[in-house]
Each structure stands twice: as structure tokens, then as C-alpha cells.
N, C-alpha and C positions, 0 to 999 in steps of 0.2 A: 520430387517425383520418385525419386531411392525410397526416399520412404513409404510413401503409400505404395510400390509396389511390393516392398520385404512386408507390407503388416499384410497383404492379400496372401502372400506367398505361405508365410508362416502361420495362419490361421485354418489350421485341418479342419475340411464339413464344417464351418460354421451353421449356426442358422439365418435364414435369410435377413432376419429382421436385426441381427446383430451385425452382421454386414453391414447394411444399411446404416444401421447409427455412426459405426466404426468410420463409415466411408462420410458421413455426413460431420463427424468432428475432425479428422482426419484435412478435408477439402477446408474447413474453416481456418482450422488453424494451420496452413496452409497460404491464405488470402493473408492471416495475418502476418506472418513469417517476412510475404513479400514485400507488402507494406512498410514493417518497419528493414528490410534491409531499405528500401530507394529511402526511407529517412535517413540512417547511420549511411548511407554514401556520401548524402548531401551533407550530411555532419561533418564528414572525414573532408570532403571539398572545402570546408567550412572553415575548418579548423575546431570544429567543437567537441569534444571528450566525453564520452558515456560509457556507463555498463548497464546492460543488461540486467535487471533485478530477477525478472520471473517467465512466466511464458514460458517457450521454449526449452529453456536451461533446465525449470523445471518440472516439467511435464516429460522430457525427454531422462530426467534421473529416476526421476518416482512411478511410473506407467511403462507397461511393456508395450508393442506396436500394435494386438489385438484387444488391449482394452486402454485407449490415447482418453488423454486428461482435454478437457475443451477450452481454453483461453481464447478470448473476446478481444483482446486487448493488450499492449504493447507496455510495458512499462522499463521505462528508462532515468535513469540518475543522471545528471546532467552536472561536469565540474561547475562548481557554482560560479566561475569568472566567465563561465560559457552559455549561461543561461538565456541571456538577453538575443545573443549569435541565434541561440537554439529556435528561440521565439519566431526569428526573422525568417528562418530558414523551414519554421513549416506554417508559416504563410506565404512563403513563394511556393509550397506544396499543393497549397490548397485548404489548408488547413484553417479551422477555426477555434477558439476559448470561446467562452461565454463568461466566465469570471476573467478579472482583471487584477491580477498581483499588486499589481503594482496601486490602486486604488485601498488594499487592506493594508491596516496596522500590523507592524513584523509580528506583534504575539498572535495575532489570530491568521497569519497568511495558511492556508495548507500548507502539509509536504508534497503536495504535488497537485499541478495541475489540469485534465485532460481536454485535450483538444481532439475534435472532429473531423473528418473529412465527407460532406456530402455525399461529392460522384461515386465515393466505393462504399462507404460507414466504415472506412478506418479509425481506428481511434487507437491516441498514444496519448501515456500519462508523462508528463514531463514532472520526475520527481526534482525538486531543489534540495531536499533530507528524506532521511527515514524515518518515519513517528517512530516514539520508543527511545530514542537516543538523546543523551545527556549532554552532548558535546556541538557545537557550531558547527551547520552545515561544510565549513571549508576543512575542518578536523576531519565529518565525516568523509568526506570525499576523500582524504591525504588517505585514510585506514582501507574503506572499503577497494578502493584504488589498487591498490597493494595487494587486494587476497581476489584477485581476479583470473582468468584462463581462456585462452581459444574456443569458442562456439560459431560454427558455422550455420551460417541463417540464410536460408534462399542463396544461396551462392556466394556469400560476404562473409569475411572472418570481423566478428564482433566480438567484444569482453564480456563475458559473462562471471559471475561471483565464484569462488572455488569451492568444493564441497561440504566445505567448514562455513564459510561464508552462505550460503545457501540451508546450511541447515538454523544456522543464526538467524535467516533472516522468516523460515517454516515458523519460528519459536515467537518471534516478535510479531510476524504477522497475526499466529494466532490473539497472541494479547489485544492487537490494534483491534480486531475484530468482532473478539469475545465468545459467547457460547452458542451465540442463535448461529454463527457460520460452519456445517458441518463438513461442507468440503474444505476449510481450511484445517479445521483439528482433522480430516484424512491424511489431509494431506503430513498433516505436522506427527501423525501414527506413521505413514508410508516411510516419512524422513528418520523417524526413529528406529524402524527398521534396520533402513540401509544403509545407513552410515552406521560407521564403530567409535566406538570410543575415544578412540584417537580424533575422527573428527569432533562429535561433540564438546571433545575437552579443546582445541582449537577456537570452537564456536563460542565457548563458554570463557576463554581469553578473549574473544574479540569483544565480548559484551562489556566484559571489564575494562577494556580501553578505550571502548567507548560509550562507559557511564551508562550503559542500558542492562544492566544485573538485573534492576527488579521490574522490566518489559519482559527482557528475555525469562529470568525462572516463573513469571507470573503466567507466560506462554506456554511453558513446558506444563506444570499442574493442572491445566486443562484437560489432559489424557494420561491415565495409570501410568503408560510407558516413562512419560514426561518425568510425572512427578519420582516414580523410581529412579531416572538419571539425577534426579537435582539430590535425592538424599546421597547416591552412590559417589558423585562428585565432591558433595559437600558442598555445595554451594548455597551459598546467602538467602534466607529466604525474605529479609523485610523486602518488601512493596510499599507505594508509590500510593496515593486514592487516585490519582489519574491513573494508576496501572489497571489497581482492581474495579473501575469503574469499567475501561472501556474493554476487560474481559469479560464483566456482567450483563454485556449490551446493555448502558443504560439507558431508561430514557430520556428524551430531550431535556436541556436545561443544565443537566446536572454536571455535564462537563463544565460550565460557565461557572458553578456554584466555585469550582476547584479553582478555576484563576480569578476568580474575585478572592478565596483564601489566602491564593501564593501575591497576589499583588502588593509592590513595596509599602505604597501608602493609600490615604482617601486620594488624592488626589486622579492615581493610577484606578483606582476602583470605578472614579467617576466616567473617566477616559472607555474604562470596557464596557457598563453601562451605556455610557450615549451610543458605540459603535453597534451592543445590541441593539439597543431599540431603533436606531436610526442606520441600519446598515449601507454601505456605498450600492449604488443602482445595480452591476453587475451582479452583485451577492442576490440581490432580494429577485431580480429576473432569471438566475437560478435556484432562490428557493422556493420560489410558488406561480401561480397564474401570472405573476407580473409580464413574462416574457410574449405575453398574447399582446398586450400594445398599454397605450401610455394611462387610460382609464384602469386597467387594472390592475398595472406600477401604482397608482397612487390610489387604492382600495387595498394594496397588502399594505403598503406602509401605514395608513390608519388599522388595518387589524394587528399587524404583526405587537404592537405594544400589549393588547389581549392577549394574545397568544403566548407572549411569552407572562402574564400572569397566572392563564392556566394552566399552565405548564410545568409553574414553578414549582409548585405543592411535593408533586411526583419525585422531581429533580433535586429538591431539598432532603428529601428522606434517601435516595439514594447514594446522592457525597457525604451526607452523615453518616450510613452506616457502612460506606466505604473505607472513612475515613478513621472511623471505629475499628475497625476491622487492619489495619493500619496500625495502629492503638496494643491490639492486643498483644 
């Protein structure tokens, strides 16, 4: 309530209509605030360990109180022995998934899951990692862990990343995103802004310890600012074809083309193969129509084997000159 009253307070003669918005992001993110504090209660009741990734932390570093950034949405990192705890705990919320972890193969699991809540439209991503990182979920947790600090949310003191830590993660985000996300390259301008040097150079060790160098500089290059830090730094610039792929938003397919490359053997090849074509039921009733009922579950799985043939063409020429590009 502090806050929505200091952004009214400090915003001299606005115009109406800016008001309005102000007061319309402001109340949202707000609804969410409170949301995930009664989750991180039940957490701490719980016994279960999180930080804070984004939201809050970061909308409250990067935006003044007359022009507030809008976040949807709760994202949390969850220590990886607490995930399952995590699970239990926001479905005594009320909470629901629609994909099912536990039904996908470790290489194709996401970094995160999000789960809904009907009665309010809450929605929390329950990350397990951060895409971008070189090192096992339980590494990440032990690093990210560690460069954390007090944020207060709806009335709870939660963890949230430290300002090196946050700006690390402006840089990765862009990359996971790529170029069609323009509010994240603001964001990742805003972040270059406001931090100095000292943080960035923080940021730019943590990527290093945790194997994500060519996430993070392939996120920075996105915007002039970026790219000036990475030469001033000195920092590394090979990349990844998974890096520069998913900064060129590509299209479909062609992330797969990259782990049929990295895959040990045929065997492993064949393994990712059947999981495309044949994916577990949770995956395919949230990729398409399926989730309308059981007729139309078994009308994507007959198309989806098309679909990823015409698909493929596209996604082939993209991991190759990705991967070219990689190359040079």
C-alpha cells in the first residue's frame, strides 16, 4: 500500500490516462506481490528454500514508482532437494501444472515449470535451473544461493538475487529470449544503466563459475551498451549454437537439430527422436488442442509427426548457420 501511495504522491499533474495505466500496473503487480508472499510463507512453514529471480526485485531496481514495469508472474528457484516439497505445497494452495516433470526425459525437462491458480489467475514458475548455465541444477542453487539479499514482498522478507546477481541474470535472460523480446533487451539497457562496473564485473564472475560465459556475453551483444561492456571487460566472446540460436528467436525445430548434434551416440539420437514424435500426454495437452479432450489428444499425436516434418526445413538452416557462425 507504501507503494502505491509514494508513486501517487510523487507524480506532479500527471495526465489522466497515465494515471490510469500507472494505477492499473501498479494494482497488478501488487495481486502478485501477495500471491507469491502466502506461497514463500507456506514455503518457509515447509521447510522449502527459494529465491526470488525476477518480478519485484526487478521492476523495483530498473523503473521509478511513476512509470512501474508490469509483471504477470512469480518466478522462483527452488533448492533442488526441495522441489518435490515445493510441488506439494502449491497444491494444498490450490494450485495447478499442466505438464508433468516428472513424465519428461532429464535432457528435455524445462527450467521451470508454471503452475496456475484458477480462483485468483495466480501464476508461479517453479524454476528447478536457470537456461543458460553450464553446471547441474544443485551447483546452481549452492552459487546463486550465496549472492542473494533481503526483499520485502507483501509484508514477508524473501531472497532475492543481489545486484550483480540480477544483472547476470538481465544478460541471460536476454539470450534465453533473443531479439523478437523487446522488453527484455529494455530491460537488459535499464540494467546497464544502473549498475557500474563493479557490478557487472561481479556478474561477469558469476557467469564464469557457473559455465554460462557464452549465455551471458551472447546476452550482452544484443544492445550497443552490452556489447561495449563485453569488449571493456575483455571478456570471451565464443558462443554456443544453442546460445546464438535461442538469441535469434528461432524457429521451431531447430533447437532439437542442436541436441540431436550434442547427443553421445545413435542410440541417444534415437531416444530424442521417439520422445519428439511421440511426446508424454501432459507435453502434447500443452502443446495444442489436445487439452479440449481425448479426441483431440489423439488427432495432435497423428499430426504432430507432420508437423515436425514441416517444420524441419526451416530449423535445419537455422542450427546450421548458427552453428556456422560458432565456426567463425
Amino acid at each position: 500500500m507504501f507503494f502505491l501511495r509514494a508513486s501517487i504522491f510523487f507524480v506532479s499533474a500527471p495526465e489522466p490516462r497515465r494515471v490510469t495505466r500507472a494505477g492499473r500496473i501498479i494494482a497488478g503487480n501488487l495481486r502478485v506481490d501477495w500471491a507469491t508472499a502466502e506461497v514463500l510463507r507456506a514455503f518457509r512453514a515447509s521447510g522449502v528454500e527459494s529465491v526470488l529471480l525476477k518480478g519485484a526485485s526487478v521492476a523495483r531496481w530498473l523503473h521509478e514508482a511513476d512509470d512501474p514495469r508490469p509483471y504477470n508472474d512469480c518466478d522462483l528457484l527452488v533448492r533442488p532437494l526441495d522441489l518435490s516439497t515445493a510441488e506439494k505445497v502449491l497444491l494444498g494452495l490450490g494450485f495447478e501444472s499442466g505438464l508433468n516433470r516428472h513424465e519428461m526425459p532429464d535432457w528435455w525437462q524445462e527450467h521451470a515449470v508454471g503452475w496456475g491458480r484458477r480462483a485468483d489467475g495466480a501464476v508461479m514458475d517453479l524454476h528447478r535451473a536457470v537456461p543458460g548455465l553450464g553446471v547441474d541444477p544443485d551447483e546452481q542453487w549452492l552459487r546463486l544461493s550465496e549472492n542473494t539479499e533481503p526483499i520485502v514482498i507483501a509484508d514477508f522478507e524473501a531472497r532475492a538475487l543481489t545486484i550483480p546477481g540480477r544483472a547476470f541474470l538481465l544478460a541471460l535472460h536476454a539470450a534465453h529470449h533473443g531479439v523478437g523480446w523487446g522488453r527484455v533487451l529494455t530491460d537488459l539497457e535499464r540494467g546497464l544503466a544502473s549498475a557500474d562496473r563493479a557490478a557487472w564485473t561481479a556478474a561477469a564472475e558469476l557467469a564464469s563459475a557457473l559455465d554460462a560465459m557464452p549465455a551471458f556475453t551472447t546476452g550482452l551483444r544484443l544492445v550497443p551498451a552490452g556489447s561495449a561492456l563485453v569488449r571493456e571487460l575483455e571478456l570471451p566472446t565464443d558462443s554456443s549454437a544453442e546460445a546464438v540460436l535461442k538469441a535469434s528467436a528461432p524457429p521451431p525445430i531447430a533447437l532439437g537439430f542442436d541436441q540431436l548434434a550434442r547427443a553421445e551416440n545413435w542410440r541417444a539420437r534415437a531416444r530424442i527422436l521417439r520422445h519428439k514424435a511421440v511426446p508424454p500426454v501432459t507435453f502434447m495437452r500443452a502443446w495444442s488442442i489436445a487439452q479440449w479432450g481425448q479426441i483431440h489428444l489423439i488427432r495432435a499425436y497423428i499430426v504432430r509427426p507432420f508437423w515436425l516434418l514441416a517444420k524441419a526445413p526451416a530449423g535445419f538452416r537455422a542450427w546450421r548457420e548458427a552453428r556456422r557462425a560458432t565456426q567463425r
